[in-house]
Legacy VTK file of the C-alpha trace (Angstrom):
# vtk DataFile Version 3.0
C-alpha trace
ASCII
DATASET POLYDATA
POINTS 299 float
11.362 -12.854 6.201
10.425 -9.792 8.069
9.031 -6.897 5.754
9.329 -2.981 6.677
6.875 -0.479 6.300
6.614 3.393 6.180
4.331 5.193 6.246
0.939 7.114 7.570
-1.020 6.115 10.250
-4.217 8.598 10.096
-7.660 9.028 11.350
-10.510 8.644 8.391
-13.916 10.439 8.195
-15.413 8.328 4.960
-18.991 8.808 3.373
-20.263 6.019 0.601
-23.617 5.413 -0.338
-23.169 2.525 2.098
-22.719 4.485 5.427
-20.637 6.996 6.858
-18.108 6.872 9.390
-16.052 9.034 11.888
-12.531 9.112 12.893
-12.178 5.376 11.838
-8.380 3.588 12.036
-6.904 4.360 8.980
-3.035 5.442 6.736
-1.355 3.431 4.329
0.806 1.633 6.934
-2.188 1.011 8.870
-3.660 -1.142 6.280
-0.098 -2.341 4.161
1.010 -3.863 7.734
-2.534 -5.592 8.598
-2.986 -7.181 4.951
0.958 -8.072 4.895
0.713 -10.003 8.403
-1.319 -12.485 7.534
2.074 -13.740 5.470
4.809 -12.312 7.620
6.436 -10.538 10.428
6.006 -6.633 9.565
7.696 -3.614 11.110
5.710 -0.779 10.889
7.580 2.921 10.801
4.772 6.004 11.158
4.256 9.016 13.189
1.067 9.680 15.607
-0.586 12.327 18.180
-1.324 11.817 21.310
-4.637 12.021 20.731
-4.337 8.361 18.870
-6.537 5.970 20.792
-5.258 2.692 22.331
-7.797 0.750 20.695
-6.505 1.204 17.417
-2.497 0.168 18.264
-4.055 -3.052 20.216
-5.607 -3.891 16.681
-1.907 -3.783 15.262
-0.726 -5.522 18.228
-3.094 -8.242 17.891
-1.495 -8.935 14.123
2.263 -9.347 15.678
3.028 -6.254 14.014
6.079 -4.803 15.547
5.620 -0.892 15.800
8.655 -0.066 17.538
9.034 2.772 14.869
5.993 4.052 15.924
6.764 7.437 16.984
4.012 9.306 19.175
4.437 13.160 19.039
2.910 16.327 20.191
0.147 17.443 18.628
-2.427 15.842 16.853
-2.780 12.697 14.198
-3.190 12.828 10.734
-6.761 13.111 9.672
-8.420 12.461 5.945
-11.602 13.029 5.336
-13.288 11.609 1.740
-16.666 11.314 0.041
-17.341 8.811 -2.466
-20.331 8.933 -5.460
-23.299 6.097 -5.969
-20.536 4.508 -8.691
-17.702 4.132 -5.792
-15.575 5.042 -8.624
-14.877 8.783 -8.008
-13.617 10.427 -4.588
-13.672 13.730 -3.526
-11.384 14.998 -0.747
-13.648 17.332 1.730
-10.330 17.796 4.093
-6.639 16.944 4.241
-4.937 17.576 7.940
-1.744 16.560 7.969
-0.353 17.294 11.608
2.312 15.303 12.928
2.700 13.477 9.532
3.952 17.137 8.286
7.352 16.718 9.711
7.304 13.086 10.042
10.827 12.264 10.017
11.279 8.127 9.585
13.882 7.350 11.934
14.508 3.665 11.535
14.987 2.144 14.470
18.224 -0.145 14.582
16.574 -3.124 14.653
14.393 -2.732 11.490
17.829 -1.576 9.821
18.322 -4.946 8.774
14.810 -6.059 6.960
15.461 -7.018 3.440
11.537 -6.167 1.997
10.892 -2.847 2.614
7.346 -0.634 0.915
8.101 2.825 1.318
4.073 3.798 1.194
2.774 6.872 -0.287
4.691 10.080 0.888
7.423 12.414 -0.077
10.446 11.049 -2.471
12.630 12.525 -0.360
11.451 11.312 2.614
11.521 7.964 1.128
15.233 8.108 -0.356
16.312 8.758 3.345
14.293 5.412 4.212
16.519 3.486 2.116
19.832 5.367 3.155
19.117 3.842 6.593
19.090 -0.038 5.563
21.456 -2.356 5.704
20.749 -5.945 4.153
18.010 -4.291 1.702
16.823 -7.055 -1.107
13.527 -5.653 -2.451
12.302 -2.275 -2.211
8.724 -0.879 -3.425
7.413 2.351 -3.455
4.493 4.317 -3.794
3.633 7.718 -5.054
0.612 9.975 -6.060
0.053 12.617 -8.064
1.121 15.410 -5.596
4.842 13.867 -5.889
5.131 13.856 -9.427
3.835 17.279 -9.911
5.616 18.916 -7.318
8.709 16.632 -6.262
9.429 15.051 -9.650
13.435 15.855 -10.013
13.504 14.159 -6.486
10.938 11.014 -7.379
13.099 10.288 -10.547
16.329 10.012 -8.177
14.561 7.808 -6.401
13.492 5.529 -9.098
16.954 4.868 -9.495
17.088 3.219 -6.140
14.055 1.130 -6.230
13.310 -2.403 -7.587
9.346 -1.815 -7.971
7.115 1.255 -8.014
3.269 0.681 -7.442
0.864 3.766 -9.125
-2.097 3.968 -10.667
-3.781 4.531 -14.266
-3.957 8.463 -13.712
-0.532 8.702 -11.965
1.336 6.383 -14.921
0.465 8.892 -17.638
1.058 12.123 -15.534
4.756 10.328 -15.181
5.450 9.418 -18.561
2.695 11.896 -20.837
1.794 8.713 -22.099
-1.967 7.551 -22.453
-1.371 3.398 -23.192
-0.377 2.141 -20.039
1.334 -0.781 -21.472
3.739 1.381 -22.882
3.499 3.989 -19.667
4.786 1.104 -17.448
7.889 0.221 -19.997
8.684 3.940 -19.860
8.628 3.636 -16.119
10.889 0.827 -15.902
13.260 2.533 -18.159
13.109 5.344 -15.055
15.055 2.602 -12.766
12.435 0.489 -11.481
12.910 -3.285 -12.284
9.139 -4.058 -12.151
6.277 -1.633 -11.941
2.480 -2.259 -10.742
-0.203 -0.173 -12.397
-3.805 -0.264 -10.502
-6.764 -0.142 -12.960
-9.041 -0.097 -9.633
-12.511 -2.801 -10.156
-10.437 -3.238 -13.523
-7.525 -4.962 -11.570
-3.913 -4.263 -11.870
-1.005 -4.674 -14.507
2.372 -6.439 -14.065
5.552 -5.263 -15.846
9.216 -6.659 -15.503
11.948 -7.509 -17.879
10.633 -9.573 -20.440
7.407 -10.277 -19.046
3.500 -9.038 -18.602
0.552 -10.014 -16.253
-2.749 -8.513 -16.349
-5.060 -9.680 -13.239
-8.517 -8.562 -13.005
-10.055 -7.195 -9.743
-12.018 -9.934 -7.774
-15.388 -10.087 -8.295
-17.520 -8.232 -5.636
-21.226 -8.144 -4.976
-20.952 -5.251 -2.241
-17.913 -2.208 -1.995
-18.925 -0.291 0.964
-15.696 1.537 1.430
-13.006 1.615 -1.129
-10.437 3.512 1.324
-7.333 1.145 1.810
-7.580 -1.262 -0.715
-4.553 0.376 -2.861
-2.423 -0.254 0.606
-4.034 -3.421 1.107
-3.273 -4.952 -2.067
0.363 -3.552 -1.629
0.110 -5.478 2.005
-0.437 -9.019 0.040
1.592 -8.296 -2.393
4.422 -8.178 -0.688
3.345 -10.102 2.643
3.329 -13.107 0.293
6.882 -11.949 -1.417
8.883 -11.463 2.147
7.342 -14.998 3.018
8.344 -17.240 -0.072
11.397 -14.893 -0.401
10.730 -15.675 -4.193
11.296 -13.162 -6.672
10.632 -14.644 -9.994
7.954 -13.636 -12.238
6.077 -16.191 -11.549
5.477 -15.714 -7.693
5.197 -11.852 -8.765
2.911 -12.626 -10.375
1.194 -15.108 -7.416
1.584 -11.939 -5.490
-0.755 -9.593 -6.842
-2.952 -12.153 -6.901
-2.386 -12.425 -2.996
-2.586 -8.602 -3.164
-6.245 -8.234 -5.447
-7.334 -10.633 -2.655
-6.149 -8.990 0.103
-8.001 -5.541 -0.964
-11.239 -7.457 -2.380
-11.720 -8.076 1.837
-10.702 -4.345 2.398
-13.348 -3.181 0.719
-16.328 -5.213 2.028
-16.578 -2.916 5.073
-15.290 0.484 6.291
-12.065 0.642 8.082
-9.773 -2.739 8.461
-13.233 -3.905 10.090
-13.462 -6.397 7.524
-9.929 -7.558 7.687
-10.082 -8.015 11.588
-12.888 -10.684 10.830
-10.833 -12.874 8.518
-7.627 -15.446 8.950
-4.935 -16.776 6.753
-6.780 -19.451 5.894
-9.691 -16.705 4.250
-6.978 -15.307 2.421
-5.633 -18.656 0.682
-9.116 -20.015 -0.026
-10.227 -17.121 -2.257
-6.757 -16.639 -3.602
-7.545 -20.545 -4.756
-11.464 -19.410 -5.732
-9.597 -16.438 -7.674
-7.245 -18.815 -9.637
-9.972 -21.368 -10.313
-11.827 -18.376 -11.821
-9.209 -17.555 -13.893
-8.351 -20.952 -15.263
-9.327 -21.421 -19.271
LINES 1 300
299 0 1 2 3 4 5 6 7 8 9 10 11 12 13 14 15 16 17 18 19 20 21 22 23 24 25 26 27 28 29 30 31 32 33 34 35 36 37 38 39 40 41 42 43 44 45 46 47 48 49 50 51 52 53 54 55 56 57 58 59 60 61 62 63 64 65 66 67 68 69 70 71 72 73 74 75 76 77 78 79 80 81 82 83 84 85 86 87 88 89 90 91 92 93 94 95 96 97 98 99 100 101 102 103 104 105 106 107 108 109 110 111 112 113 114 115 116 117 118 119 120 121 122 123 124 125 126 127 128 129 130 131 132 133 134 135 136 137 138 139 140 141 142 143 144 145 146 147 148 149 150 151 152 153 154 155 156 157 158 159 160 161 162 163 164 165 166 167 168 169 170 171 172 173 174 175 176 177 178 179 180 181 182 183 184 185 186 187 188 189 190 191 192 193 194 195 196 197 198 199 200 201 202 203 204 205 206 207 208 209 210 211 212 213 214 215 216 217 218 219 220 221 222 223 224 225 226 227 228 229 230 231 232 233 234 235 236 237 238 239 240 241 242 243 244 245 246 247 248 249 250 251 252 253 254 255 256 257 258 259 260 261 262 263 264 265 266 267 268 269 270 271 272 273 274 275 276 277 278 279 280 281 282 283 284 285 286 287 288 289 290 291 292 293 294 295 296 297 298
């Protein structure tokens, strides 16, 4: 099944104790869509300049990835610019240019109206509730959120927990949501919120699994070298529900399968700057240390 994505396709400017690089191909969709092809067909919905090189959209085009939704605008694309310490553990934003993304209005176009998986990545609530006003044959729906959102949108990100099935965050951004420190009982409170499942990332400690009546707790996959951390959040969402749109399986058993998929899909994002890494792997990559990650985890 087709899965739709929203979301921010940016330039990067990353420093890690590995290298540095400059105006690299980066934005949640830009990674969500390349981890979630290797499963499915993805529609990608994002906003960039005109200063956006054709390079980078012939490395979505080489995926299949439909970017009809891509809208090009005047002005210039969004930039990020990070630096991360000798533990890879801690970030520090140097600059934050939004530019087009600022009034990035996600106009679906009529023939992604239909796509029953849809990841509304990291951006406003409201701009996300108007996402899901615009499908038609919606199934699943997952968002994502940061900290920005819940201190400064929060009426409008608990309307649109009502309207999700799944909500992905991380360890800081499940206790600024509930005020609670256990995240066990953080991601319960969340699912009270609407949600039917929630996804809390732990980071190199992995990622928790809630739903109704049951709990996974996967570790991260074990890496010898992180050279650039950037993306793998979006990544893992990519497998995660790449692998979901393709079985069309929503038990919690193939949830849980899926952030497997997911903690695989990021453990390759993460082995170089940029999707450089994921441009040098197939399918086949994917499935063989999704099997090396299960045989690791086998008692």
């Amino acid at each position: 099944m087709a899965l739709l994505v929203v979301g921010s396709v940016a330039f990067d400017c990353v420093e890690t104790p590995h290298g540095k690089v400059d105006d690299a191909m980066g934005g949640s969709a830009s990674y969500f869509s390349y981890a979630a092809s290797y499963f499915t067909r993805v529609r990608l919905v994002g906003v960039i300049g005109k200063d956006f090189p054709e390079k980078y959209k012939e490395v979505l085009r080489k995926r299949n990835i439909d970017m009809a939704g891509l809208q090009v605008a005047n002005g210039k694309t969004f930039r990020w610019s990070g630096v991360y310490d000798k533990t890879m553990n801690e970030r520090t934003t140097r600059s934050v240019e939004l530019n087009v993304f600022a009034d990035f209005d996600a106009r679906i176009p009529e023939s992604f109206r239909d796509t029953e998986y849809v990841f509304l990545a990291n951006g406003s609530p409201v701009m996300q509730k108007r996402v899901l006003e615009q499908m038609t044959r919606m199934k699943f729906a997952v968002a994502d959120t940061m900290n920005h959102w819940i201190q400064d949108q929060r009426p409008q990100l608990m309307e649109l927990l009502k309207h999700i099935d799944g909500i992905v965050v991380n360890d800081e951004e499940a206790r600024l949501l509930t005020g609670l420190t256990n995240l066990i009982s953080a991601g319960h409170a969340i699912r009270k919120m609407g949600p039917k499942i929630v996804i809390v990332k732990k980071g190199e400690h992995g990622a928790l699994l809630l739903g109704d009546g049951f709990f996974f707790a996967a570790p991260a996959y074990p890496l010898e070298t992180v050279k650039d951390p950037t993306g793998a959040g979006d990544s893992f969402g990519g497998g995660m529900m790449g692998y979901l749109a393709e079985t069309g399986d929503l038990s919690p058993a193939n949830l849980k399968k899926a952030v497997l998929y997911g903690t695989v899909c990021a453990s390759f994002t993460v082995e170089d700057f940029s999707l450089d890494r994921l441009q040098q792997i197939e399918r086949r990559d994917v499935d063989t240390r999704y099997r090396e990650f299960v045989e690791m985890l086998r008692v």
